[in-house]
N, C-alpha and C positions, 0 to 999 in steps of 0.2 A: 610582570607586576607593573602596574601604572605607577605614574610620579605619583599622585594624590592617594593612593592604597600605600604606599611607599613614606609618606610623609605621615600617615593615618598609624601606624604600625610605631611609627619610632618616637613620635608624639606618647600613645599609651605606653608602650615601653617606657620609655622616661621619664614620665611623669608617676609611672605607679613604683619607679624606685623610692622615691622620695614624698610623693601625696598618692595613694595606692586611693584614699576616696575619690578623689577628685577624679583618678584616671577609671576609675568605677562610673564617676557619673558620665564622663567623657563617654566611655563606652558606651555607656545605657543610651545614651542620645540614638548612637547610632543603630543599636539591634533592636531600639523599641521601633523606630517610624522606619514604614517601608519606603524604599529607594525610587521607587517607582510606584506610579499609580494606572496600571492598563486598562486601556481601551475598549470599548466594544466593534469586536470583528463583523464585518458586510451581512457571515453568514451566518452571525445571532440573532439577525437583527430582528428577524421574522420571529422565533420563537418568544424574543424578548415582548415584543408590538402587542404579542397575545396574550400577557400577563396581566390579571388586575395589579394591580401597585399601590403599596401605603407604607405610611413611617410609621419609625416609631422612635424615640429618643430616649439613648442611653446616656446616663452620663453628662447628660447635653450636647453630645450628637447624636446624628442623621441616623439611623441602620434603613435602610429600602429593601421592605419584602416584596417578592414577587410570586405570583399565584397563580395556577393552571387549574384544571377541572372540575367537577363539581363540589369538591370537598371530601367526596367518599375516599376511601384509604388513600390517607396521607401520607406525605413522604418529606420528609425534611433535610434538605441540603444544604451541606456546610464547606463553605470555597476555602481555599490554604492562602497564607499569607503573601501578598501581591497580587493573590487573584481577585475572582468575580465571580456574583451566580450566573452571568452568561455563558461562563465556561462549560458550565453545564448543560449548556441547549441541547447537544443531543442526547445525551440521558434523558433529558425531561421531555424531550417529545416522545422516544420511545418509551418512557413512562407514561406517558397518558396516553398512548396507541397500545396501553395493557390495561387503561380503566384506572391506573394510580392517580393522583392529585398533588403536584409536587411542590412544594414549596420551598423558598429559596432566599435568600437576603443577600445585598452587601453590606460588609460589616463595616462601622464607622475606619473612616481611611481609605477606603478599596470600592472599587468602582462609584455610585455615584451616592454612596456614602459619604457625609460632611467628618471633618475632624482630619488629625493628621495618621492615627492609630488606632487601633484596639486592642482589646485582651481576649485570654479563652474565658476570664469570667463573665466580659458582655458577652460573649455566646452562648454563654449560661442563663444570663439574663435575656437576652433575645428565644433564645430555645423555652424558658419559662412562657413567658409572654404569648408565643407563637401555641403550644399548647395548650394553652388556658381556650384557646378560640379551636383547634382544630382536633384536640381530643386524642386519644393516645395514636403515637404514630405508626404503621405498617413497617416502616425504616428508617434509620438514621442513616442519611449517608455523607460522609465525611471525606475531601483531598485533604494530602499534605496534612498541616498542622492543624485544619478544621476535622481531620479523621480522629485528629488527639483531642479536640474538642468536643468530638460526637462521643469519644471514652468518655470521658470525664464528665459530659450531659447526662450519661446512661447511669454513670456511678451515682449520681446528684440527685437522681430520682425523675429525670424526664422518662416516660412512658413509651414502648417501641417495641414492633413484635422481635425486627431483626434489624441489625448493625452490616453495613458495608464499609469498609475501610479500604480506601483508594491512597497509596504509598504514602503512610504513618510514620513517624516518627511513633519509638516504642515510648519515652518519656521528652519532659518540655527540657530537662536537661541537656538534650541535645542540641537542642535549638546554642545554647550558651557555647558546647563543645565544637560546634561545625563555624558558628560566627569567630572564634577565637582562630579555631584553623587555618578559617581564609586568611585571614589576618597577618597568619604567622607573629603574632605578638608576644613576648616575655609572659613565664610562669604565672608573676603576679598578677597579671592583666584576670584571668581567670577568675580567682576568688574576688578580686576588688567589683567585677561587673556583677560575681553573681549576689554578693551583700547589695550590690545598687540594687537589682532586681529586685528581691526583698525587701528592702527599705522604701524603695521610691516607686517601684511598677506595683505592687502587692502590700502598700502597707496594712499592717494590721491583720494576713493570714499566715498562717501558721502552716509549715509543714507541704510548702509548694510544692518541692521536688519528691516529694512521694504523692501528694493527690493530686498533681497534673501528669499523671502516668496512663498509660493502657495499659499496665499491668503488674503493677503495686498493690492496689483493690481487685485483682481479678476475681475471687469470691462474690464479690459483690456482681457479677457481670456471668447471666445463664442463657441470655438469648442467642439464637443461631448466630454466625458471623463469616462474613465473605471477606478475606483478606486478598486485595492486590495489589501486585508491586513489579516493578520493571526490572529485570536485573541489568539493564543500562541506565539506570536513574544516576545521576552526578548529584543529584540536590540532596536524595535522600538514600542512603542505601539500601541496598535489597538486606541487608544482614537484620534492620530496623524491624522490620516487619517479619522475618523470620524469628525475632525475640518473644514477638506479641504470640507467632501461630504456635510455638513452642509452647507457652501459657496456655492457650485457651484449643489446646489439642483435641481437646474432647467433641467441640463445640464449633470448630472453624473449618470454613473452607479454603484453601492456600491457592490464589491464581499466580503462577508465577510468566510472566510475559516477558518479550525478546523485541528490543530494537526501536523503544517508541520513550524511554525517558520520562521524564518528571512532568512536562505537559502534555502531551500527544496522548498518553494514559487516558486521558477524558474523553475522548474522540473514537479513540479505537474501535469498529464494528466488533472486535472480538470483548472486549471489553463489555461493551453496552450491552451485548446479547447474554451474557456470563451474570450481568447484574440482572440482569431483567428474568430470566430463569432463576434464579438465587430467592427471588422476590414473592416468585409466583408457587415455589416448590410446594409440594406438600409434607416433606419427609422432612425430618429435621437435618440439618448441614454434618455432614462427614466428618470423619479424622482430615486434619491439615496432613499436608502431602505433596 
Protein backbone atom coordinates (compact mmCIF):
# COMPACT_ATOMS: atom_id res chain seq x y z
CA UNK A 1 0.00 0.00 0.00
CA UNK A 2 1.48 3.49 -0.96
CA UNK A 3 1.89 6.34 1.69
CA UNK A 4 -0.83 8.49 -0.11
CA UNK A 5 -3.51 5.33 -0.41
CA UNK A 6 -2.34 5.00 3.26
CA UNK A 7 -2.95 8.59 4.27
CA UNK A 8 -6.42 8.35 1.89
CA UNK A 9 -7.77 5.46 3.98
CA UNK A 10 -7.22 6.93 7.54
CA UNK A 11 -8.32 10.36 6.52
CA UNK A 12 -11.93 8.72 5.60
CA UNK A 13 -11.78 6.53 8.44
CA UNK A 14 -11.67 9.47 10.69
CA UNK A 15 -13.37 11.62 9.52
CA UNK A 16 -16.53 9.42 8.96
CA UNK A 17 -16.32 8.76 12.87
CA UNK A 18 -17.30 11.94 13.75
CA UNK A 19 -18.54 13.89 10.08
CA UNK A 20 -19.59 10.57 8.21
CA UNK A 21 -21.06 13.52 5.41
CA UNK A 22 -18.21 15.23 4.86
CA UNK A 23 -16.23 11.76 4.70
CA UNK A 24 -19.03 10.87 2.15
CA UNK A 25 -18.20 13.85 0.15
CA UNK A 26 -14.42 13.29 0.56
CA UNK A 27 -14.98 10.04 -0.93
CA UNK A 28 -17.27 10.91 -3.73
CA UNK A 29 -14.41 13.25 -5.01
CA UNK A 30 -12.48 10.43 -5.40
CA UNK A 31 -14.68 7.47 -7.02
CA UNK A 32 -16.48 10.08 -9.14
CA UNK A 33 -13.27 11.42 -11.47
CA UNK A 34 -11.15 8.88 -12.96
CA UNK A 35 -7.43 8.87 -11.95
CA UNK A 36 -6.21 8.78 -15.16
CA UNK A 37 -7.08 9.88 -18.54
CA UNK A 38 -5.44 7.21 -21.44
CA UNK A 39 -4.01 7.84 -24.36
CA UNK A 40 -4.25 6.77 -27.84
CA UNK A 41 -1.91 3.78 -28.78
CA UNK A 42 0.54 3.96 -32.34
CA UNK A 43 -1.81 1.03 -33.23
CA UNK A 44 -5.42 2.98 -33.05
CA UNK A 45 -4.23 5.33 -34.81
CA UNK A 46 -5.12 4.24 -38.32
CA UNK A 47 -8.62 3.07 -37.31
CA UNK A 48 -9.28 6.12 -35.42
CA UNK A 49 -7.80 8.59 -38.84
CA UNK A 50 -10.83 6.69 -40.51
CA UNK A 51 -13.53 7.94 -38.38
CA UNK A 52 -16.00 10.87 -39.25
CA UNK A 53 -15.85 12.83 -35.93
CA UNK A 54 -18.45 15.24 -34.10
CA UNK A 55 -19.56 16.50 -30.72
CA UNK A 56 -22.08 16.68 -28.94
CA UNK A 57 -22.55 18.43 -25.36
CA UNK A 58 -23.76 16.91 -22.51
CA UNK A 59 -24.21 18.63 -19.46
CA UNK A 60 -21.73 21.18 -20.95
CA UNK A 61 -19.25 18.86 -21.90
CA UNK A 62 -17.42 17.60 -24.81
CA UNK A 63 -18.64 13.64 -25.58
CA UNK A 64 -16.61 12.85 -29.29
CA UNK A 65 -18.36 10.30 -31.47
CA UNK A 66 -16.81 8.55 -33.88
CA UNK A 67 -18.23 6.85 -37.12
CA UNK A 68 -17.23 4.12 -39.44
CA UNK A 69 -19.30 2.93 -42.49
CA UNK A 70 -22.04 3.72 -44.36
CA UNK A 71 -24.63 3.89 -41.66
CA UNK A 72 -26.33 0.52 -42.62
CA UNK A 73 -26.48 -1.69 -39.48
CA UNK A 74 -25.32 -0.05 -36.67
CA UNK A 75 -23.47 -0.78 -33.87
CA UNK A 76 -23.03 1.26 -30.85
CA UNK A 77 -20.09 1.06 -28.54
CA UNK A 78 -19.86 1.82 -25.05
CA UNK A 79 -15.86 2.16 -23.56
CA UNK A 80 -15.72 1.37 -19.31
CA UNK A 81 -14.47 3.78 -17.02
CA UNK A 82 -10.80 5.26 -17.75
CA UNK A 83 -11.15 3.93 -21.11
CA UNK A 84 -11.72 5.19 -24.88
CA UNK A 85 -13.54 4.34 -27.96
CA UNK A 86 -10.00 3.65 -29.40
CA UNK A 87 -9.90 0.74 -27.42
CA UNK A 88 -12.11 -0.67 -29.51
CA UNK A 89 -10.18 -0.37 -32.86
CA UNK A 90 -10.12 -3.86 -33.54
CA UNK A 91 -13.59 -4.84 -33.01
CA UNK A 92 -14.48 -1.89 -35.21
CA UNK A 93 -12.51 -2.85 -38.14
CA UNK A 94 -13.47 -6.43 -37.89
CA UNK A 95 -16.93 -4.76 -37.71
CA UNK A 96 -16.96 -3.13 -40.71
CA UNK A 97 -14.94 -5.96 -42.69
CA UNK A 98 -18.59 -7.77 -41.76
CA UNK A 99 -20.61 -4.79 -43.52
CA UNK A 100 -21.61 -3.40 -39.72
CA UNK A 101 -21.22 0.55 -39.08
CA UNK A 102 -19.89 1.15 -35.63
CA UNK A 103 -20.26 3.78 -33.75
CA UNK A 104 -18.37 4.89 -30.82
CA UNK A 105 -17.78 8.07 -28.36
CA UNK A 106 -15.61 9.30 -25.71
CA UNK A 107 -17.50 10.09 -22.81
CA UNK A 108 -16.99 13.51 -21.23
CA UNK A 109 -13.69 12.86 -19.06
CA UNK A 110 -12.14 10.06 -21.08
CA UNK A 111 -10.29 10.21 -24.01
CA UNK A 112 -10.55 13.32 -25.81
CA UNK A 113 -13.64 14.21 -24.23
CA UNK A 114 -13.76 17.77 -22.15
CA UNK A 115 -14.82 17.64 -18.52
CA UNK A 116 -13.39 15.92 -15.55
CA UNK A 117 -16.17 12.93 -15.49
CA UNK A 118 -19.22 11.32 -16.43
CA UNK A 119 -22.12 9.37 -15.55
CA UNK A 120 -24.19 6.19 -16.89
CA UNK A 121 -26.99 8.67 -17.27
CA UNK A 122 -24.88 10.78 -20.14
CA UNK A 123 -24.66 7.49 -21.68
CA UNK A 124 -28.01 7.59 -21.63
CA UNK A 125 -28.35 10.78 -23.01
CA UNK A 126 -25.52 10.34 -25.43
CA UNK A 127 -27.11 6.80 -26.57
CA UNK A 128 -30.62 8.99 -26.99
CA UNK A 129 -29.03 11.39 -29.18
CA UNK A 130 -26.87 8.99 -31.08
CA UNK A 131 -30.23 6.99 -32.05
CA UNK A 132 -32.31 9.70 -33.01
CA UNK A 133 -29.78 9.98 -36.18
CA UNK A 134 -28.81 6.18 -36.70
CA UNK A 135 -32.06 4.40 -36.09
CA UNK A 136 -32.55 1.32 -34.17
CA UNK A 137 -29.15 -0.44 -33.48
CA UNK A 138 -27.98 -4.15 -34.70
CA UNK A 139 -25.95 -4.11 -31.17
CA UNK A 140 -25.15 -2.57 -28.06
CA UNK A 141 -21.84 -3.29 -27.18
CA UNK A 142 -20.63 -2.43 -23.87
CA UNK A 143 -16.77 -2.91 -21.65
CA UNK A 144 -16.59 -2.78 -18.07
CA UNK A 145 -19.03 -0.32 -16.62
CA UNK A 146 -20.13 0.92 -20.26
CA UNK A 147 -21.58 -2.87 -20.64
CA UNK A 148 -23.72 -1.76 -17.42
CA UNK A 149 -24.57 1.18 -19.22
CA UNK A 150 -25.53 -0.68 -22.48
CA UNK A 151 -28.09 -2.57 -19.55
CA UNK A 152 -29.58 0.23 -18.42
CA UNK A 153 -29.77 2.00 -22.40
CA UNK A 154 -31.68 -1.14 -23.37
CA UNK A 155 -33.85 -1.05 -20.14
CA UNK A 156 -34.56 3.00 -20.93
CA UNK A 157 -35.96 2.28 -24.24
CA UNK A 158 -32.81 2.66 -26.67
CA UNK A 159 -33.70 0.26 -29.67
CA UNK A 160 -30.99 -2.91 -30.51
CA UNK A 161 -31.54 -6.24 -32.03
CA UNK A 162 -28.61 -7.80 -29.74
CA UNK A 163 -26.56 -6.82 -26.52
CA UNK A 164 -22.79 -7.82 -26.17
CA UNK A 165 -21.36 -7.50 -22.70
CA UNK A 166 -17.55 -7.37 -22.47
CA UNK A 167 -16.63 -8.02 -18.33
CA UNK A 168 -19.90 -6.27 -16.62
CA UNK A 169 -20.14 -5.46 -13.51
CA UNK A 170 -23.76 -7.30 -12.65
CA UNK A 171 -25.02 -3.79 -10.69
CA UNK A 172 -23.36 0.00 -10.21
CA UNK A 173 -23.41 -0.99 -6.62
CA UNK A 174 -20.27 -2.62 -7.12
CA UNK A 175 -18.54 0.07 -8.37
CA UNK A 176 -19.13 1.69 -4.50
CA UNK A 177 -18.21 -2.07 -2.85
CA UNK A 178 -14.72 -2.66 -5.00
CA UNK A 179 -13.69 1.31 -4.44
CA UNK A 180 -14.19 0.92 -0.73
CA UNK A 181 -12.22 -2.50 -0.83
CA UNK A 182 -9.32 -1.03 -2.36
CA UNK A 183 -9.31 1.24 0.08
CA UNK A 184 -9.60 -0.94 2.95
CA UNK A 185 -11.47 1.99 4.73
CA UNK A 186 -13.83 1.64 8.14
CA UNK A 187 -17.59 0.33 7.97
CA UNK A 188 -18.79 3.89 7.84
CA UNK A 189 -16.99 4.95 4.94
CA UNK A 190 -19.62 2.87 2.95
CA UNK A 191 -22.98 4.14 3.63
CA UNK A 192 -21.54 7.86 4.04
CA UNK A 193 -20.15 7.64 0.14
CA UNK A 194 -23.09 5.92 -0.97
CA UNK A 195 -25.82 8.78 0.42
CA UNK A 196 -22.95 11.24 -1.40
CA UNK A 197 -23.68 9.36 -4.41
CA UNK A 198 -27.29 9.87 -4.10
CA UNK A 199 -27.47 13.25 -3.08
CA UNK A 200 -24.53 14.93 -5.01
CA UNK A 201 -23.79 12.42 -8.27
CA UNK A 202 -27.77 11.55 -8.81
CA UNK A 203 -29.59 14.31 -7.33
CA UNK A 204 -33.22 14.04 -7.69
CA UNK A 205 -33.43 10.03 -9.11
CA UNK A 206 -34.79 7.70 -7.30
CA UNK A 207 -34.01 4.12 -6.74
CA UNK A 208 -30.30 4.01 -8.41
CA UNK A 209 -29.19 0.99 -7.06
CA UNK A 210 -31.94 -1.03 -8.51
CA UNK A 211 -32.25 0.84 -12.09
CA UNK A 212 -28.48 0.87 -12.62
CA UNK A 213 -28.52 -2.98 -12.69
CA UNK A 214 -28.23 -5.61 -15.41
CA UNK A 215 -30.38 -7.34 -13.64
CA UNK A 216 -32.98 -6.01 -11.46
CA UNK A 217 -35.32 -5.16 -14.57
CA UNK A 218 -34.22 -8.19 -16.39
CA UNK A 219 -38.01 -8.56 -17.59
CA UNK A 220 -37.72 -5.81 -19.32
CA UNK A 221 -34.51 -7.09 -21.33
CA UNK A 222 -35.60 -10.24 -24.38
CA UNK A 223 -33.00 -9.49 -26.91
CA UNK A 224 -30.22 -12.26 -27.61
CA UNK A 225 -27.03 -11.40 -25.30
CA UNK A 226 -23.34 -12.45 -25.64
CA UNK A 227 -21.82 -12.40 -22.07
CA UNK A 228 -17.79 -12.20 -21.84
CA UNK A 229 -15.58 -12.31 -19.06
CA UNK A 230 -11.93 -13.17 -18.23
CA UNK A 231 -11.74 -15.38 -15.37
CA UNK A 232 -8.28 -13.57 -14.64
CA UNK A 233 -9.96 -10.11 -14.56
CA UNK A 234 -8.57 -8.37 -11.19
CA UNK A 235 -10.86 -5.19 -11.93
CA UNK A 236 -14.00 -7.03 -12.33
CA UNK A 237 -14.59 -10.47 -11.36
CA UNK A 238 -15.66 -13.33 -13.26
CA UNK A 239 -18.49 -14.10 -10.49
CA UNK A 240 -20.11 -10.46 -11.90
CA UNK A 241 -20.95 -11.68 -14.99
CA UNK A 242 -21.77 -15.11 -13.98
CA UNK A 243 -24.83 -13.23 -11.74
CA UNK A 244 -26.12 -11.42 -14.97
CA UNK A 245 -25.70 -15.18 -17.29
CA UNK A 246 -27.54 -16.80 -14.47
CA UNK A 247 -30.55 -14.19 -15.00
CA UNK A 248 -30.77 -14.07 -18.48
CA UNK A 249 -30.18 -18.04 -18.99
CA UNK A 250 -32.66 -18.37 -21.36
CA UNK A 251 -31.37 -15.77 -23.66
CA UNK A 252 -27.39 -15.57 -23.23
CA UNK A 253 -24.39 -16.69 -24.51
CA UNK A 254 -21.69 -17.23 -21.67
CA UNK A 255 -17.76 -16.79 -23.24
CA UNK A 256 -15.77 -17.46 -20.42
CA UNK A 257 -11.83 -16.70 -21.42
CA UNK A 258 -8.19 -17.54 -19.74
CA UNK A 259 -5.35 -15.40 -19.23
CA UNK A 260 -5.96 -11.83 -20.93
CA UNK A 261 -7.69 -9.76 -17.75
CA UNK A 262 -9.63 -6.64 -17.76
CA UNK A 263 -7.97 -4.85 -20.85
CA UNK A 264 -6.46 -7.36 -23.29
CA UNK A 265 -10.28 -8.71 -23.36
CA UNK A 266 -10.71 -6.06 -26.36
CA UNK A 267 -8.05 -7.16 -28.38
CA UNK A 268 -8.26 -10.85 -28.15
CA UNK A 269 -8.56 -12.51 -31.81
CA UNK A 270 -10.72 -15.04 -29.90
CA UNK A 271 -12.66 -12.56 -28.56
CA UNK A 272 -13.41 -10.38 -31.79
CA UNK A 273 -14.18 -13.44 -33.83
CA UNK A 274 -16.73 -14.72 -30.84
CA UNK A 275 -18.42 -11.22 -31.18
CA UNK A 276 -18.46 -10.87 -34.70
CA UNK A 277 -20.23 -14.51 -35.27
CA UNK A 278 -22.67 -13.52 -32.25
CA UNK A 279 -23.67 -10.56 -34.50
CA UNK A 280 -24.10 -12.10 -37.67
CA UNK A 281 -25.91 -15.41 -36.32
CA UNK A 282 -29.11 -16.38 -37.51
CA UNK A 283 -30.38 -18.48 -34.54
CA UNK A 284 -31.33 -16.91 -31.60
CA UNK A 285 -28.22 -17.02 -28.63
CA UNK A 286 -28.14 -20.40 -26.41
CA UNK A 287 -28.48 -21.42 -22.77
CA UNK A 288 -25.48 -19.53 -20.88
CA UNK A 289 -22.98 -22.31 -20.15
Amino acid sequence: MSLSTGLVRHTLTATSRVAPGLAGRYALRLFAVPVTRTRLKPQEQPVMRAARREEHQVNGKTAVVYRWGDGTRPVLLMHGWQFRASRFSPLVAAMAERGYSPVAFDAPGHGEGSGRATTILEYLELARRLQAVDGRYSALVGHSVGALAAFFALQEGIAAERLVSLAAPADFAFAVDSFCAGLRVGPRVKPALRRAVELRLFPGEKDIWNRFSAIHRHRDLTVPMLLVHDRDDATIPLRETERIAEVYREQADLLITGGLGHRRLLAAPEVIEAVGDFLTATEPAGRAG
